[in-house]
N, C-alpha and C positions, 0 to 999 in steps of 0.2 A: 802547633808546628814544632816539632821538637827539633835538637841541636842538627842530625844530618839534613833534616829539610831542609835547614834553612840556607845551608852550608851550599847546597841544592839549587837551590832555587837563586842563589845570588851566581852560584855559575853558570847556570839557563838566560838569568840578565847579561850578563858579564861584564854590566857597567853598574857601579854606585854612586847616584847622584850625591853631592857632601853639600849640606849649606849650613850656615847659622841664623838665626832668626830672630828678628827683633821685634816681632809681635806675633804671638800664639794665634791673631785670628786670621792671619795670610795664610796660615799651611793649610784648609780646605783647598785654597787657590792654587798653592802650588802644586797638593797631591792629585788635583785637577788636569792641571797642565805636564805633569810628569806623564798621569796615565795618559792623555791626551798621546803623547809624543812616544806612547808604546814602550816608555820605563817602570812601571809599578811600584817602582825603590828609590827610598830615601833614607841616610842618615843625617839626622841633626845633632850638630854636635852640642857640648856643654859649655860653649863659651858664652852665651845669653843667657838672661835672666829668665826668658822665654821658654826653653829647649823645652822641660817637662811640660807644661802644657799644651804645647803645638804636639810634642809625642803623642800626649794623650789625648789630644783630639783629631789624628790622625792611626791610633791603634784601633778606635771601634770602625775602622772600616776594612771591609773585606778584599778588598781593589789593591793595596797598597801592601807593601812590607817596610813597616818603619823601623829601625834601630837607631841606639843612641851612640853618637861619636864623643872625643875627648874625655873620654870617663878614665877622671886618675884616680879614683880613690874606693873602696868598697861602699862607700857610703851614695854616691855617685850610681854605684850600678846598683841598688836598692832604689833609689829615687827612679830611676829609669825605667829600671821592670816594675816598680810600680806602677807608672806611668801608662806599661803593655807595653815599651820596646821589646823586637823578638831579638836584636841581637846588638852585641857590643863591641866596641872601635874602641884601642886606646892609643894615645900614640907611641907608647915606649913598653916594654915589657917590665909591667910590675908584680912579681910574682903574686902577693896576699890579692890582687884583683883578680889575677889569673884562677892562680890555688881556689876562690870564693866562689867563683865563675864553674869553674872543671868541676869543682864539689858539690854544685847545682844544679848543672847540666844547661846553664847558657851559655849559649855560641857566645865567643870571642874570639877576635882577631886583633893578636896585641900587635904594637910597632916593632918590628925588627930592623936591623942594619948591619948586624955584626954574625958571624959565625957561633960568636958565643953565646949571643940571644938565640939565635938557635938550637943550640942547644939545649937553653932550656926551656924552651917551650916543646922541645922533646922531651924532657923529664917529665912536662906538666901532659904528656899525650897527646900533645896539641898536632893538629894535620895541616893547619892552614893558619896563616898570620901575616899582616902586614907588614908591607918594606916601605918604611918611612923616614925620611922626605928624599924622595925617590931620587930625584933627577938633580939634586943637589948634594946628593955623594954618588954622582955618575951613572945614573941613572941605567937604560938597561942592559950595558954593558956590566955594569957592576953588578945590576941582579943575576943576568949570567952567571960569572966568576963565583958570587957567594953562592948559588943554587945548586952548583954542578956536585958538590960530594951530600948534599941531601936529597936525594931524588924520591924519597919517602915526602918530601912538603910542599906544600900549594901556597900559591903567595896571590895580595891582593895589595900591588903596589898603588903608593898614593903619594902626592905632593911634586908636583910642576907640572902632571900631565895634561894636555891639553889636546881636542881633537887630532891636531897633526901628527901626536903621538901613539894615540890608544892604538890604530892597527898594528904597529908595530909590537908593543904590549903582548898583544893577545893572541899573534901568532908563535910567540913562545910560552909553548905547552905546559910548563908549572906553574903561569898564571891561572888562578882562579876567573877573576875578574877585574878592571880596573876603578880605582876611586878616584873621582873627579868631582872641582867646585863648578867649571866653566861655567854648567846645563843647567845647574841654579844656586846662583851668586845670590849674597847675601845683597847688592845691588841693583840686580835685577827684581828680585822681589820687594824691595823697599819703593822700588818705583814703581811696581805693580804693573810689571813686562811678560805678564806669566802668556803671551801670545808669543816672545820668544824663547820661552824656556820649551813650551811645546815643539817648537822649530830646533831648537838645539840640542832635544832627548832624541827626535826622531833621527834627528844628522848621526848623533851617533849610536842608534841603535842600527842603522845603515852602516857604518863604518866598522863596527862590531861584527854584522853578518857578516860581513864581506869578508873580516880577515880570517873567521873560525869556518869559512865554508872551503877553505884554500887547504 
């Protein structure tokens, strides 16, 4: 799946489930109960010692699109695509991950906030990148404001949002898709809840329809 599929395909989700993982052999369970709940997408990020092998034992399946989150550093995103993540999350714009990333042709959606991270992830050609920590520099009022003289870029805002928010989200049209922990919390799958993570992809793969069919 190369860079526009995937780009693709996470706008057809329009939601990314975000977890971290504290044992590589929980993630069959939870790409179970994602797909169960008609989400097929997950990022894990690199805060666990875990992340690479829950990737990689979630890349040899067909059902799923896994990618890797919090990747700061180039070396980071080599462990990951080795791993078979198909796509990268970071949370701040670093350009040599960026630069490594654009020069290789995997997707990335670095952290944006500012007008000036914007622009260079214009420099870097980039179409799409995330607005992060969303709702704690004002969330989508403030993605309004900063979106409005880019109307060349797609955003995939993340950090505070929670079901009561994502329709809101996703009825304004330069969202890509939205990123969320709620649907599978690093606490939910530690207790091995994956019957409600099923319950809480489907809620809002429902809340999702509803707002992009308006």
């Amino acid at each position: 799946m190369d860079q526009t599929n995937v780009l693709d395909r996470i706008a057809q989700l329009k939601i990314v489930p975000i977890t971290s993982m504290d044992s590589a052999e929980a993630a069959p369970a939870l790409a179970d109960a994602l797909v169960g709940g008609g989400l097929p997408i997950v990022e894990i990020t690199f805060r666990t010692a875990a992340a690479e092998k829950a990737i990689a034992s979630l890349a040899k399946r067909s059902d799923i699109l896994v990618g890797a989150g919090t990747v700061l550093n180039v070396e980071t995103v080599k462990k990951a695509m080795g791993a078979g993540a198909k796509f990268i999350v970071s949370p701040g714009l670093n350009p040599k991950v960026v630069s490594y990333c654009v020069g290789n042709g995997i997707p990335i959606t670095p952290g944006t906030c500012t007008p000036s991270d914007l622009d260079v992830a214009l420099e870097h050609g980039l179409k799409v990148v995330k607005f992060f920590p969303c709702e704690s520099i004002g969330g989508l009022k403030t993605l309004k404001a900063i979106a409005a003289p880019y109307n060349m870029m797609k955003f995939l805002p993340t950090g505070g949002i929670g079901p009561e928010l994502l329709g809101d989200y996703l009825k304004f049209a330069p969202v890509l898709a939205v990123g969320g922990s709620w649907m599978a919390s690093r606490e939910l799958i530690s207790a091995g809840k994956f019957g409600e993570i099923t319950t809480l992809a489907r809620q809002a793969v429902q809340i999702a329809n509803t707002a992009r069919a308006k």
